[in-house]
PDB file of N, H, CA, C and O in Angstrom:
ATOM      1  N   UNK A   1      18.064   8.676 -14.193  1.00  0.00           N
ATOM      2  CA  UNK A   1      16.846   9.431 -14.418  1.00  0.00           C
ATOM      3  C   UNK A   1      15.803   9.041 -13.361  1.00  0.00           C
ATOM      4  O   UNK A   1      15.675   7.976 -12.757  1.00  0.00           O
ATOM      5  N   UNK A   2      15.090  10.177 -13.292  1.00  0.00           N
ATOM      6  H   UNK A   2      15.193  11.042 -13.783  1.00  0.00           H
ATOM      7  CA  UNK A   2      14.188   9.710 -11.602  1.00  0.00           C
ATOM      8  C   UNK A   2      12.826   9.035 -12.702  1.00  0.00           C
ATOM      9  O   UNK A   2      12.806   8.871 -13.922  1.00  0.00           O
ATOM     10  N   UNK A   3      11.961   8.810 -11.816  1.00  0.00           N
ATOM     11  H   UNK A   3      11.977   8.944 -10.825  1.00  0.00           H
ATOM     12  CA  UNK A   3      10.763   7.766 -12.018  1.00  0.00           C
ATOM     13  C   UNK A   3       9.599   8.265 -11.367  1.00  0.00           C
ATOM     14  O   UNK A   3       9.772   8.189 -10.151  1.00  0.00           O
ATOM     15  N   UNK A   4       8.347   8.804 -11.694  1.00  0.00           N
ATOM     16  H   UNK A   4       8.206   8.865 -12.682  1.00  0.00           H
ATOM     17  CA  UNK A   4       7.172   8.914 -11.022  1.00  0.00           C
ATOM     18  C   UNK A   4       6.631   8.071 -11.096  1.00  0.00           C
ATOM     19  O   UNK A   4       6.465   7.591 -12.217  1.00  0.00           O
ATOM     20  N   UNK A   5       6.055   7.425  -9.924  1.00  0.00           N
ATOM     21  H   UNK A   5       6.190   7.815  -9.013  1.00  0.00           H
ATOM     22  CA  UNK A   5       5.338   6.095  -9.632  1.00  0.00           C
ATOM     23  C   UNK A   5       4.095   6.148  -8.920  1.00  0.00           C
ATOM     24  O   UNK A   5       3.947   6.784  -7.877  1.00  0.00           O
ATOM     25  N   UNK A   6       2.932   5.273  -9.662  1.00  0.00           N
ATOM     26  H   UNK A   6       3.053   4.756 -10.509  1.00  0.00           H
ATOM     27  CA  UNK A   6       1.592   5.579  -9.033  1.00  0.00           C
ATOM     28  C   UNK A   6       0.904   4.403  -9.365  1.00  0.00           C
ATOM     29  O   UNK A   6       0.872   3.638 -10.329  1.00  0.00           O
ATOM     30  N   UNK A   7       0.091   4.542  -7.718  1.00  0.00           N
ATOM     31  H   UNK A   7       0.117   5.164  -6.935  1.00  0.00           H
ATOM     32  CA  UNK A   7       0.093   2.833  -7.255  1.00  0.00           C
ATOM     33  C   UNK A   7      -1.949   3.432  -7.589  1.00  0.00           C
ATOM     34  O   UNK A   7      -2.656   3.885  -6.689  1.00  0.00           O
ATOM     35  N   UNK A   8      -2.345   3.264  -8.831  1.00  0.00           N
ATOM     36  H   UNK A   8      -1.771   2.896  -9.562  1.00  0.00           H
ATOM     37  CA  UNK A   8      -3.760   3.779  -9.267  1.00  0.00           C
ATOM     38  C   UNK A   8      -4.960   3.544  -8.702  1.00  0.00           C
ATOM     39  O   UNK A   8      -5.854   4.390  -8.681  1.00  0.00           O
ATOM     40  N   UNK A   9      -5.096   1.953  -8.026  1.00  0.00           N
ATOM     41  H   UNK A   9      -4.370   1.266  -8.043  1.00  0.00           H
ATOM     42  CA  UNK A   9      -5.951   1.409  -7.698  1.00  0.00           C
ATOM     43  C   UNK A   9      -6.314   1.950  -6.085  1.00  0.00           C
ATOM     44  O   UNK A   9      -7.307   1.503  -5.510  1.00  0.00           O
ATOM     45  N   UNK A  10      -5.413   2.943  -5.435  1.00  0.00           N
ATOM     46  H   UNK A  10      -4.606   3.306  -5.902  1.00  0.00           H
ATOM     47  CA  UNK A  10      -5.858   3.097  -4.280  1.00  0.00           C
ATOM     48  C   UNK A  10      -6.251   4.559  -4.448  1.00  0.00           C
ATOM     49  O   UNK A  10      -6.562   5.093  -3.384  1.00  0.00           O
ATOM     50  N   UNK A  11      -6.321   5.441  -5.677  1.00  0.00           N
ATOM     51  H   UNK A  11      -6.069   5.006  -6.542  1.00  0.00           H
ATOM     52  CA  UNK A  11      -6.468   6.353  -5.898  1.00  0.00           C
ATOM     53  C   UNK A  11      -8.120   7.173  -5.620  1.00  0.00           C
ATOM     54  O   UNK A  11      -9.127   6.680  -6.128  1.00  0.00           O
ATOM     55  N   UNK A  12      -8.192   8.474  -4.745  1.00  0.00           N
ATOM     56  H   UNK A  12      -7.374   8.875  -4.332  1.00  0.00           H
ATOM     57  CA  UNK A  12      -9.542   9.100  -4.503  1.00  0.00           C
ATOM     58  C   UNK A  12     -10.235   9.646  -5.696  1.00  0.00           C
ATOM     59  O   UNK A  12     -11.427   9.880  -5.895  1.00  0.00           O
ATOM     60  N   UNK A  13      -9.058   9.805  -6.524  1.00  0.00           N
ATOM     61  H   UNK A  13      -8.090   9.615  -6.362  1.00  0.00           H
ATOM     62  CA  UNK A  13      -9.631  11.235  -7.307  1.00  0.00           C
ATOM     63  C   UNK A  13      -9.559  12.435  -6.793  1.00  0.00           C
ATOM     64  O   UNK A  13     -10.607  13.073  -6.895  1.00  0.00           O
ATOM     65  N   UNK A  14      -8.864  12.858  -6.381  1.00  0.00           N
ATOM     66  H   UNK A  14      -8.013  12.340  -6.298  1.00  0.00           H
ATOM     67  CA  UNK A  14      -8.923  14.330  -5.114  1.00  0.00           C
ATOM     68  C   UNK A  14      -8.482  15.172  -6.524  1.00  0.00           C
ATOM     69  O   UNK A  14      -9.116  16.225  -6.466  1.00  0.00           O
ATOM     70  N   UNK A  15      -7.649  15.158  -7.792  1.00  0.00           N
ATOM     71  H   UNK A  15      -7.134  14.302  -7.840  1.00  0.00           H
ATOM     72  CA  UNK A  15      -7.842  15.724  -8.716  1.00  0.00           C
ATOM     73  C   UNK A  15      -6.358  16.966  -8.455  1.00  0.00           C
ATOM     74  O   UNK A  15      -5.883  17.773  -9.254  1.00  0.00           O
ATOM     75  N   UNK A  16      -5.917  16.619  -6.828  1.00  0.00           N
ATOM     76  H   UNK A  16      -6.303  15.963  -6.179  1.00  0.00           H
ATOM     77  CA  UNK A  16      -4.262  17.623  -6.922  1.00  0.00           C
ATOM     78  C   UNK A  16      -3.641  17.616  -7.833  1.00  0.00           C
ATOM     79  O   UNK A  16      -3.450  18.570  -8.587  1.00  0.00           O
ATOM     80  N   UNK A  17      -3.062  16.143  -7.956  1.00  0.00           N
ATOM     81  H   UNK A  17      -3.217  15.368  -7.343  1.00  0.00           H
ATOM     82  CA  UNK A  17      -2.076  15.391  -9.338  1.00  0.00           C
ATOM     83  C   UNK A  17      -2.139  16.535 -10.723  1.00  0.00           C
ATOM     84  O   UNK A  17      -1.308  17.223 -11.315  1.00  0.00           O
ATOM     85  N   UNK A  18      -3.624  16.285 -10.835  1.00  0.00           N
ATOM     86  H   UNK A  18      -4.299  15.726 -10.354  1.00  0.00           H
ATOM     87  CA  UNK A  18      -3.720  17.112 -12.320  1.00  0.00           C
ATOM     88  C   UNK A  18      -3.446  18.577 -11.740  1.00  0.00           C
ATOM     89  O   UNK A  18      -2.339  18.989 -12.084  1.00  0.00           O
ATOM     90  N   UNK A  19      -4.001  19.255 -11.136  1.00  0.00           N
ATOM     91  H   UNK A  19      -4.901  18.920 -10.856  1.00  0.00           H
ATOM     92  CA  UNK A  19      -3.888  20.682 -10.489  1.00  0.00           C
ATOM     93  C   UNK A  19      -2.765  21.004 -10.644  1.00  0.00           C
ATOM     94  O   UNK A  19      -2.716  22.024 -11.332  1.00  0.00           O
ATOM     95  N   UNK A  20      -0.987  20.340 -10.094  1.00  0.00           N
ATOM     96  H   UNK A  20      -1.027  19.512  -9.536  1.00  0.00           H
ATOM     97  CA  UNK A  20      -0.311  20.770  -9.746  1.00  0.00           C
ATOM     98  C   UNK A  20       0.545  20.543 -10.747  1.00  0.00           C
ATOM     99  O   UNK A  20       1.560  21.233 -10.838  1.00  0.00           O
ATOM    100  N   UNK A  21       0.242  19.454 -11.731  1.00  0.00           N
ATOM    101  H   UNK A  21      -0.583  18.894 -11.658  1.00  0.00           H
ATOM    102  CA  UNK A  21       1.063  18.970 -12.812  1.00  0.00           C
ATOM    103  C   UNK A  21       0.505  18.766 -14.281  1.00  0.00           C
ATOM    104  O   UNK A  21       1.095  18.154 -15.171  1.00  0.00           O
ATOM    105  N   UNK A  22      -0.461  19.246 -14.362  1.00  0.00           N
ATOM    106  H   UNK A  22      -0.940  19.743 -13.639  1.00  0.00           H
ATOM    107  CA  UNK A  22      -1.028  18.934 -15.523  1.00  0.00           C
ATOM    108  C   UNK A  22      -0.631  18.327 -16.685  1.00  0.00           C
ATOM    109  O   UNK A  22      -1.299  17.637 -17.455  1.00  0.00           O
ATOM    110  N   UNK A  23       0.842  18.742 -16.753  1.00  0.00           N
ATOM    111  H   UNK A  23       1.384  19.303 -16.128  1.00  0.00           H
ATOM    112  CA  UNK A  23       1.571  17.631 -18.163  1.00  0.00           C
ATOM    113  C   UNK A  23       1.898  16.615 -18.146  1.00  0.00           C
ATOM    114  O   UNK A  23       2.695  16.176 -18.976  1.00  0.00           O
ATOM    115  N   UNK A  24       1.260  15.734 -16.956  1.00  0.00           N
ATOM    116  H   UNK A  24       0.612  16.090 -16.282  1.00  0.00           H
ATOM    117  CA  UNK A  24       1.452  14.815 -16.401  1.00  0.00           C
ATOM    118  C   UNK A  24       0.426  13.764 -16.187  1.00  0.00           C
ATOM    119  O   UNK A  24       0.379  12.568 -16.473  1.00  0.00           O
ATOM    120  N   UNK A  25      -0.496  14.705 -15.508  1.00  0.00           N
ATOM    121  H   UNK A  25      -0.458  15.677 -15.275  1.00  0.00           H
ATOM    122  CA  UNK A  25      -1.796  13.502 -15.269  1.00  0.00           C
ATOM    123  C   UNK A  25      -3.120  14.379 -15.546  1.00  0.00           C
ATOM    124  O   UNK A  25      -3.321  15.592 -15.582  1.00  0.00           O
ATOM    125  N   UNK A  26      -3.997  13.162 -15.740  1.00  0.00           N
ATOM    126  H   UNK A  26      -3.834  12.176 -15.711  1.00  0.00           H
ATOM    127  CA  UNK A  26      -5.591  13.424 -16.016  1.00  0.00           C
ATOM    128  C   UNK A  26      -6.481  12.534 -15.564  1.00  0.00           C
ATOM    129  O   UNK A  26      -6.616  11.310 -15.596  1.00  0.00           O
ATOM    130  N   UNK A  27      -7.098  13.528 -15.102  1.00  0.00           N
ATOM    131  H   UNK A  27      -6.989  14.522 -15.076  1.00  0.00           H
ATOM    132  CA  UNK A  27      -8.648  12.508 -14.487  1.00  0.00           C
ATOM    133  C   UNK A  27      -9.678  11.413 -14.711  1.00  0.00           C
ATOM    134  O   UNK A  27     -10.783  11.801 -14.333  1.00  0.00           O
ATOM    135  N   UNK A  28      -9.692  10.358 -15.126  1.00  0.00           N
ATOM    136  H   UNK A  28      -8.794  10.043 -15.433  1.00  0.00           H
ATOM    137  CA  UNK A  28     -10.359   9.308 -15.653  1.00  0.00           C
ATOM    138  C   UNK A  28     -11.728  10.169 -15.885  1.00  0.00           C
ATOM    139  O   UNK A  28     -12.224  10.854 -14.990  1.00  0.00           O
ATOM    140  N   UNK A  29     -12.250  10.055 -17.134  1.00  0.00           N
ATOM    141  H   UNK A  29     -11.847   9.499 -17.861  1.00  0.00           H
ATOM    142  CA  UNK A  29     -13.876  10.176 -16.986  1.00  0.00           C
ATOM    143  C   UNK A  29     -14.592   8.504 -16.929  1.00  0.00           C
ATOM    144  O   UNK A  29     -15.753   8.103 -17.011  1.00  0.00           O
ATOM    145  N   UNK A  30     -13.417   7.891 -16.770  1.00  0.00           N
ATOM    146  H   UNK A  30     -12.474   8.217 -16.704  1.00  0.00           H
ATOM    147  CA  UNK A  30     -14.522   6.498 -16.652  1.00  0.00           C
ATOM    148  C   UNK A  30     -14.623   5.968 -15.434  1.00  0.00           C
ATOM    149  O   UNK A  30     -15.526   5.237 -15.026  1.00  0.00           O
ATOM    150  N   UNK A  31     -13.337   6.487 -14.647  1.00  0.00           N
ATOM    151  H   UNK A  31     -12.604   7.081 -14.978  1.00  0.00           H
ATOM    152  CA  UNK A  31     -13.700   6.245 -12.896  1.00  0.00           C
ATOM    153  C   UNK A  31     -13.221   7.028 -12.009  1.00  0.00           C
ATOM    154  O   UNK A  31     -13.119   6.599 -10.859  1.00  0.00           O
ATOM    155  N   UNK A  32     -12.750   8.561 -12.372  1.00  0.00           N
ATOM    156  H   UNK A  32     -12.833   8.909 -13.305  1.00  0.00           H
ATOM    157  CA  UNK A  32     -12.565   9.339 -11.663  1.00  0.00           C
ATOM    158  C   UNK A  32     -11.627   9.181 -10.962  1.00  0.00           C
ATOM    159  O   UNK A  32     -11.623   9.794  -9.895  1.00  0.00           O
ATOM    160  N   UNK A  33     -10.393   8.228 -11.329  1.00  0.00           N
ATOM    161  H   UNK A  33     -10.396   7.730 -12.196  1.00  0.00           H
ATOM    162  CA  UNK A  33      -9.351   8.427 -10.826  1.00  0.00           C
ATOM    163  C   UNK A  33      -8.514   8.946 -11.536  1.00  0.00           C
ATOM    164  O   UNK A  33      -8.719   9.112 -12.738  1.00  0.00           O
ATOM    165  N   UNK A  34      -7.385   9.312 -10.930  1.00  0.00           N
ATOM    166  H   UNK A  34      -7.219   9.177  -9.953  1.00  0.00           H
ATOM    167  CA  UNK A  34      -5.896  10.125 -11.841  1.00  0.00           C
ATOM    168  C   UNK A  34      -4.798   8.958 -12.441  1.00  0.00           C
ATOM    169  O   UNK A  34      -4.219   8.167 -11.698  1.00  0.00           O
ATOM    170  N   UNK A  35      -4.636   8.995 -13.796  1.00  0.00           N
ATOM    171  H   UNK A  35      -5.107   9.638 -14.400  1.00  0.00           H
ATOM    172  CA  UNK A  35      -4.161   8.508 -14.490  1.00  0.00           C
ATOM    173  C   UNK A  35      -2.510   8.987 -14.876  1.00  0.00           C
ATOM    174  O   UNK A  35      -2.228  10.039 -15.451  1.00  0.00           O
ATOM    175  N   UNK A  36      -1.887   8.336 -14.586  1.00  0.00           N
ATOM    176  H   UNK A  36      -2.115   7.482 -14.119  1.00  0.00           H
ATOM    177  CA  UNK A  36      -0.325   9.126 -15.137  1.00  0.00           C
ATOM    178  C   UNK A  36      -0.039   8.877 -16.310  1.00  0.00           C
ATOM    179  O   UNK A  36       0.258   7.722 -16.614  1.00  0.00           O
ATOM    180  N   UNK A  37      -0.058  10.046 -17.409  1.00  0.00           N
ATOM    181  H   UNK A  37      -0.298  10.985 -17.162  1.00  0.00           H
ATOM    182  CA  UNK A  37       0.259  10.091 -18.600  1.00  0.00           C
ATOM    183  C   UNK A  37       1.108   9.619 -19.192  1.00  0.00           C
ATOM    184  O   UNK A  37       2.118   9.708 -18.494  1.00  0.00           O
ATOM    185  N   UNK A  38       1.462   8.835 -20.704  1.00  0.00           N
ATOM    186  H   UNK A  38       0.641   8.763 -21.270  1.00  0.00           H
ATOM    187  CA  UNK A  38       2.598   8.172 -20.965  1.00  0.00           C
ATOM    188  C   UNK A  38       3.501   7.199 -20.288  1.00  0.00           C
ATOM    189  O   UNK A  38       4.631   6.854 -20.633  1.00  0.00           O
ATOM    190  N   UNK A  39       2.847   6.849 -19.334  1.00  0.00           N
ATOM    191  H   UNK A  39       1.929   7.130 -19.054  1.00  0.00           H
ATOM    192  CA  UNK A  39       3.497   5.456 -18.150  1.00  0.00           C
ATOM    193  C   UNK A  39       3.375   3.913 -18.588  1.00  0.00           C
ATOM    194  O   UNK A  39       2.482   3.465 -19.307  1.00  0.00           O
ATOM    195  N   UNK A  40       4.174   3.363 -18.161  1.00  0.00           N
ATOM    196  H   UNK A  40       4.899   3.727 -17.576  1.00  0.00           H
ATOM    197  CA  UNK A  40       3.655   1.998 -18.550  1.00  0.00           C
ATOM    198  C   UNK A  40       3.104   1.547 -17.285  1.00  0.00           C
ATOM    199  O   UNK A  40       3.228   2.108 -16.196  1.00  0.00           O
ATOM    200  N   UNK A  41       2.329   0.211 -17.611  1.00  0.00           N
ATOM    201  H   UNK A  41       2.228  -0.244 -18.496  1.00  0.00           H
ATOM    202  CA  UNK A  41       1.219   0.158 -16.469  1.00  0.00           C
ATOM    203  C   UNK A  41       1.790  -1.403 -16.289  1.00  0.00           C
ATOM    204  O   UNK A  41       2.258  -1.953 -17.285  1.00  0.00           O
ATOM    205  N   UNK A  42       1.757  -1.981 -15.250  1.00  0.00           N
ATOM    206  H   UNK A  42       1.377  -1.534 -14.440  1.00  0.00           H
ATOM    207  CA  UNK A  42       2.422  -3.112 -14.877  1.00  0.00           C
ATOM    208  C   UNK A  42       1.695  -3.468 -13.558  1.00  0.00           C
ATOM    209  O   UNK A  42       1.959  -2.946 -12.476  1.00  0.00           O
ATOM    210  N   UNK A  43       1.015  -4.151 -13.708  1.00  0.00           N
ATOM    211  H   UNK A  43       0.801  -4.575 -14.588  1.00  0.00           H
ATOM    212  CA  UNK A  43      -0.176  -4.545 -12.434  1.00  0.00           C
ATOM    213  C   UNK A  43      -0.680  -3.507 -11.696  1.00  0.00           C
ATOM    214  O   UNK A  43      -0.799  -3.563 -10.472  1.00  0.00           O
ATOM    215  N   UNK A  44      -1.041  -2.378 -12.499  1.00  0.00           N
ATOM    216  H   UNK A  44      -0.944  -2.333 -13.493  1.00  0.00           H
ATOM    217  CA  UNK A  44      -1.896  -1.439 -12.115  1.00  0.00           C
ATOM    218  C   UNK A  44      -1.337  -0.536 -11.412  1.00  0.00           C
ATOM    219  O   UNK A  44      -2.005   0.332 -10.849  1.00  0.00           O
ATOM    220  N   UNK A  45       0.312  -0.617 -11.316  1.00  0.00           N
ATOM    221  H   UNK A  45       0.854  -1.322 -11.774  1.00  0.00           H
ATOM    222  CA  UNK A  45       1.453   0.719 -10.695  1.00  0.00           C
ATOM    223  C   UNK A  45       1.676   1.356 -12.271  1.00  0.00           C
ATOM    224  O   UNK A  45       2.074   0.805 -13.298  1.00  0.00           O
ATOM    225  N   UNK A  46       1.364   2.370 -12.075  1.00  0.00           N
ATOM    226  H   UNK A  46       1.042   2.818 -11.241  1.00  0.00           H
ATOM    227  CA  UNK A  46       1.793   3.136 -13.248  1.00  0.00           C
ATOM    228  C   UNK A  46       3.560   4.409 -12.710  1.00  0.00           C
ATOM    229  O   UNK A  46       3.928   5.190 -11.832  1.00  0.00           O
ATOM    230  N   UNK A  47       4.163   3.605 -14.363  1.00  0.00           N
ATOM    231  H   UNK A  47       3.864   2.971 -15.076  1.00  0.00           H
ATOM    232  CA  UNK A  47       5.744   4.316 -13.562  1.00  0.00           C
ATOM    233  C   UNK A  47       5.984   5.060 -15.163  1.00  0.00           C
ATOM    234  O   UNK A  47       5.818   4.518 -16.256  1.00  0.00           O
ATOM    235  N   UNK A  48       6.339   6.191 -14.933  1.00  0.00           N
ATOM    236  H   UNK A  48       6.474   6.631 -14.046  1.00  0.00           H
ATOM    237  CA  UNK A  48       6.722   7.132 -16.133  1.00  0.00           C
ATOM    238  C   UNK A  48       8.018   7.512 -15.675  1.00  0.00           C
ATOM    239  O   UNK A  48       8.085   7.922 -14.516  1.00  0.00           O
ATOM    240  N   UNK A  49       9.413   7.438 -16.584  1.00  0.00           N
ATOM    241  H   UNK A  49       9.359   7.104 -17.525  1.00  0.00           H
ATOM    242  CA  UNK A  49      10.404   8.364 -16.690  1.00  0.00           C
ATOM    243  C   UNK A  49      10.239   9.743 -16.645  1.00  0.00           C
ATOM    244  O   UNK A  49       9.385  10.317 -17.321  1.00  0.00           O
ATOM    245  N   UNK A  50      11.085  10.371 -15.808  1.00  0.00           N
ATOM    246  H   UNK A  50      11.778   9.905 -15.259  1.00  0.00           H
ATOM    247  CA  UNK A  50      10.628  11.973 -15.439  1.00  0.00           C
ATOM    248  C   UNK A  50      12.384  13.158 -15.718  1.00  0.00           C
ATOM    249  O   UNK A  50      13.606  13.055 -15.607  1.00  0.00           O
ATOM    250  N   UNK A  51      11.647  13.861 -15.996  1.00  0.00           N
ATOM    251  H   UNK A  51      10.655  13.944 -16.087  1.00  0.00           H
ATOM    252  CA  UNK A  51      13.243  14.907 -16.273  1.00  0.00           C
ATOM    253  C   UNK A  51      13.869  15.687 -15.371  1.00  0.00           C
ATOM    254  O   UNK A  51      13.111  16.513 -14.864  1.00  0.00           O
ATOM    255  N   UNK A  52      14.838  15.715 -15.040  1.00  0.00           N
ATOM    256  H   UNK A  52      15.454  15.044 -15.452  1.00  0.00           H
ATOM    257  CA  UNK A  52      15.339  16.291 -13.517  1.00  0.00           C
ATOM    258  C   UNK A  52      14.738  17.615 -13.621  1.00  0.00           C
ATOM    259  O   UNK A  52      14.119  17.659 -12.558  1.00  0.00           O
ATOM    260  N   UNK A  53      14.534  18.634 -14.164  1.00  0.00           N
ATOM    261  H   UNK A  53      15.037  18.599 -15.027  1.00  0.00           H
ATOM    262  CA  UNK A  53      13.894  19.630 -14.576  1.00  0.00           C
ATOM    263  C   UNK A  53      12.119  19.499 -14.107  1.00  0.00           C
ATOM    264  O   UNK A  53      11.439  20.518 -13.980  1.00  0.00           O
ATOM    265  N   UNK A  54      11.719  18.520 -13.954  1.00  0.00           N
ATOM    266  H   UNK A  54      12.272  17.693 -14.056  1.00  0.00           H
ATOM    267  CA  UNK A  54      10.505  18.036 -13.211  1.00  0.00           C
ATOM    268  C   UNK A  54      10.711  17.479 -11.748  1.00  0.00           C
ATOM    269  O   UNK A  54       9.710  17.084 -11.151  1.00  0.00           O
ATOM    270  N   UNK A  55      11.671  17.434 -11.268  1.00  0.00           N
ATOM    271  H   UNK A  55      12.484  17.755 -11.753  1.00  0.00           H
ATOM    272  CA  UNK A  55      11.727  16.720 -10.277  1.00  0.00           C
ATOM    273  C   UNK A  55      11.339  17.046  -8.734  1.00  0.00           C
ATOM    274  O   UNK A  55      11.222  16.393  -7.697  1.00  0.00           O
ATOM    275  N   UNK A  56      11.201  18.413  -9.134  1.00  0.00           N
ATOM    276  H   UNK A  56      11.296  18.943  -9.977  1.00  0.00           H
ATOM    277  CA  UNK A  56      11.036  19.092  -7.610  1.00  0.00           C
ATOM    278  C   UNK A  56       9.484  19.208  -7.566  1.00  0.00           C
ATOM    279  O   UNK A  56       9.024  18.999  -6.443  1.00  0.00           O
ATOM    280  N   UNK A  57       8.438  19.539  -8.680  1.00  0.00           N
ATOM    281  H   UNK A  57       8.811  19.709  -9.592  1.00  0.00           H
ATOM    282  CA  UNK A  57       7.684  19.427  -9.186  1.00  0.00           C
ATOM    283  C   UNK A  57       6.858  17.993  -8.383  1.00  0.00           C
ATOM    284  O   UNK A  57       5.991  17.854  -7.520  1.00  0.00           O
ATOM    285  N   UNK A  58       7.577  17.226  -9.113  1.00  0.00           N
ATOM    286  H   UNK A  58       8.281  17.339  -9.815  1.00  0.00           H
ATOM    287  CA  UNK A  58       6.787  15.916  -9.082  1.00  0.00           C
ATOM    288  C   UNK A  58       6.917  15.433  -7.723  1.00  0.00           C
ATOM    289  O   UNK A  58       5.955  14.819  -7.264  1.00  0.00           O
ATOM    290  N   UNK A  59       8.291  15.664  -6.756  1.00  0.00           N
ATOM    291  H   UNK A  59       9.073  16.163  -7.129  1.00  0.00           H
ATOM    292  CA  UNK A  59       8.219  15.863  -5.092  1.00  0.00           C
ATOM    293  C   UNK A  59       6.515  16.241  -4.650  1.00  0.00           C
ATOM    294  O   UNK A  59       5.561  15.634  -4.162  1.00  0.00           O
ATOM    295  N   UNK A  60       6.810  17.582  -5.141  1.00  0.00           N
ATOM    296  H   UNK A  60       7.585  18.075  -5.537  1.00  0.00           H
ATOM    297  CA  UNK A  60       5.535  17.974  -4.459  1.00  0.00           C
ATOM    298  C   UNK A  60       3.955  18.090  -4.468  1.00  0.00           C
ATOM    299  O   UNK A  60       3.057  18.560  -3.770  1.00  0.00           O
ATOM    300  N   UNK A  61       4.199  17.091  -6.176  1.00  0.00           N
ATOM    301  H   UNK A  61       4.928  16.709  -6.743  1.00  0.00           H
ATOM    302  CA  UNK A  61       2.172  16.813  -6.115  1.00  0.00           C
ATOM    303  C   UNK A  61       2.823  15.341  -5.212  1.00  0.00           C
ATOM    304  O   UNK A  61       1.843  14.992  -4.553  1.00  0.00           O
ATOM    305  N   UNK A  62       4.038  14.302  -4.871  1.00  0.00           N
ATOM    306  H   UNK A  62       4.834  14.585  -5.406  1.00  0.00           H
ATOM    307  CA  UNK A  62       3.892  13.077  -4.328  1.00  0.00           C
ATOM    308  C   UNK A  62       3.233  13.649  -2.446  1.00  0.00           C
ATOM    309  O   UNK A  62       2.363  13.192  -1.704  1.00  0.00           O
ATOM    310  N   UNK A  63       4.139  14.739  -2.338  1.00  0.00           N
ATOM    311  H   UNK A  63       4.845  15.110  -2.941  1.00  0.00           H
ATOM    312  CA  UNK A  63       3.883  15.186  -1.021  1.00  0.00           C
ATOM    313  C   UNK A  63       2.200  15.801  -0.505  1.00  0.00           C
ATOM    314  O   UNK A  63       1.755  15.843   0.642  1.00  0.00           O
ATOM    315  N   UNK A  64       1.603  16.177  -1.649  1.00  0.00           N
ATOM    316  H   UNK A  64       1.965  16.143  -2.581  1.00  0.00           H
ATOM    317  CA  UNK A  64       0.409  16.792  -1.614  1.00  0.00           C
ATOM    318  C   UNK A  64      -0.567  15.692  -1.772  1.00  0.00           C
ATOM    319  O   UNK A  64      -1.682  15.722  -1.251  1.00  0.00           O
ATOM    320  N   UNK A  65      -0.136  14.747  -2.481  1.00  0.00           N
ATOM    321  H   UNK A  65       0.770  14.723  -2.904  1.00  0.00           H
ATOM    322  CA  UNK A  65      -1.142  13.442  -2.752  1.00  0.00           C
ATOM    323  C   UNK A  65      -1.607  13.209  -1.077  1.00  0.00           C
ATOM    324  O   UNK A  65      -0.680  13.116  -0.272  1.00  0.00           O
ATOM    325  N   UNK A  66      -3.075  13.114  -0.542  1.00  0.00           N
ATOM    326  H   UNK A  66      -3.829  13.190  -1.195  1.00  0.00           H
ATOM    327  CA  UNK A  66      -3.872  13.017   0.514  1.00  0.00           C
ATOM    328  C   UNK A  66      -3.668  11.274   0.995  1.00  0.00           C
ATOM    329  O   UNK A  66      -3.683  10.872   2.158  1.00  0.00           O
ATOM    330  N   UNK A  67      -3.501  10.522  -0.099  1.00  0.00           N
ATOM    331  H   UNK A  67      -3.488  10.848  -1.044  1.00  0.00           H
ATOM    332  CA  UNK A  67      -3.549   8.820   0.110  1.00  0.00           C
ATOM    333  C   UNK A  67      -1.954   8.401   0.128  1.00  0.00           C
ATOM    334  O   UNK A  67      -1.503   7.296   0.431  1.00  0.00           O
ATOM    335  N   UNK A  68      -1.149   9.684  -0.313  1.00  0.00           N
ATOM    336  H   UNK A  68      -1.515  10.582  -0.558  1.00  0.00           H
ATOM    337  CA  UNK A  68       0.418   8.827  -0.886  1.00  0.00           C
ATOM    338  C   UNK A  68       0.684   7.232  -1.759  1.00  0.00           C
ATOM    339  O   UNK A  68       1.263   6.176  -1.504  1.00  0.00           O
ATOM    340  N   UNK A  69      -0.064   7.763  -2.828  1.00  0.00           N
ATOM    341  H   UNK A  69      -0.535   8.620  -3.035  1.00  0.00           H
ATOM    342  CA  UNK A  69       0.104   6.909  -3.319  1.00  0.00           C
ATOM    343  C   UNK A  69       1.055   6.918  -4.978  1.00  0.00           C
ATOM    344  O   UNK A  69       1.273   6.113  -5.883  1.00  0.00           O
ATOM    345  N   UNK A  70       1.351   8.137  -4.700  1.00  0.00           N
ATOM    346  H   UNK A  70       1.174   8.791  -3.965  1.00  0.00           H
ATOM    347  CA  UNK A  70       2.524   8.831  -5.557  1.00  0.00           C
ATOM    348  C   UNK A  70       3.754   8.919  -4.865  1.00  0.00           C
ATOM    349  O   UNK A  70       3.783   9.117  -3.651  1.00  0.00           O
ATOM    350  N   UNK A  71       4.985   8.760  -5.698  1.00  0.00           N
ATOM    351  H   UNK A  71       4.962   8.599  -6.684  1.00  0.00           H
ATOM    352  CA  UNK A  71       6.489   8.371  -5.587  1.00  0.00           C
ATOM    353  C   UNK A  71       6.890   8.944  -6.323  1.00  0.00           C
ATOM    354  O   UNK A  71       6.307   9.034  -7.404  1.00  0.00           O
ATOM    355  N   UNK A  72       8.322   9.735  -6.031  1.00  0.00           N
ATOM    356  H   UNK A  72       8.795   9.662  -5.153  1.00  0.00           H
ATOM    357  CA  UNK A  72       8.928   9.813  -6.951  1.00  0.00           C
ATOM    358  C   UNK A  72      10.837   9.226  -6.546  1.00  0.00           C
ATOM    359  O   UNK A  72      11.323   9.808  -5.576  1.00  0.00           O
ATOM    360  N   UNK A  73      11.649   8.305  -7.170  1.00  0.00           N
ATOM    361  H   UNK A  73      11.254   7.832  -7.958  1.00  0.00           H
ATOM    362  CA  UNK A  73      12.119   7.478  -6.906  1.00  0.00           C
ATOM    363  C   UNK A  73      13.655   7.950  -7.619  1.00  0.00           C
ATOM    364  O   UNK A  73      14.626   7.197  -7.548  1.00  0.00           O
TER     365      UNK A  73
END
C-alpha cells in the first residue's frame, strides 16, 4: 500500500494540498499550514496510508506542492 508523506514544518500554506485533494488535507486555522488528515505524526512528518485508487491523485498535489514537501512513497 502506498504512503502520503508530509514533512509539515516546512510547509507555506499555499493551500494546493487542500484544492486538489480535499479528502485529504486542511488548512490549520491555528497556523495556516496544511495538515494531512488521519496521519500519524512522528516528529512532525505526517505519513497516512493511501488507496491505489488515490494514487495518481496524490502524485499530483506531491508534484504541485511549490516547497515539495509532499511524497508519495
Amino acid at each position: 500500500m502506498a504512503k502520503l508523506i508530509q514533512y509539515r514544518e516546512k510547509c507555506i500554506g499555499c493551500g494546493i494540498c487542500e484544492e486538489l485533494q480535499p479528502e485529504y488535507w486542511r488548512m490549520s486555522m491555528k497556523d495556516g499550514k496544511a495538515t494531512l488528515l488521519h496521519a500519524a505524526n512522528k516528529k512532525n512528518i505526517l505519513i497516512r496510508p493511501i488507496h491505489q485508487s488515490d494514487f495518481e491523485t496524490s502524485t499530483n498535489v506531491a508534484n504541485a506542492c511549490p516547497v515539495k514537501i509532499i511524497q508519495v512513497r
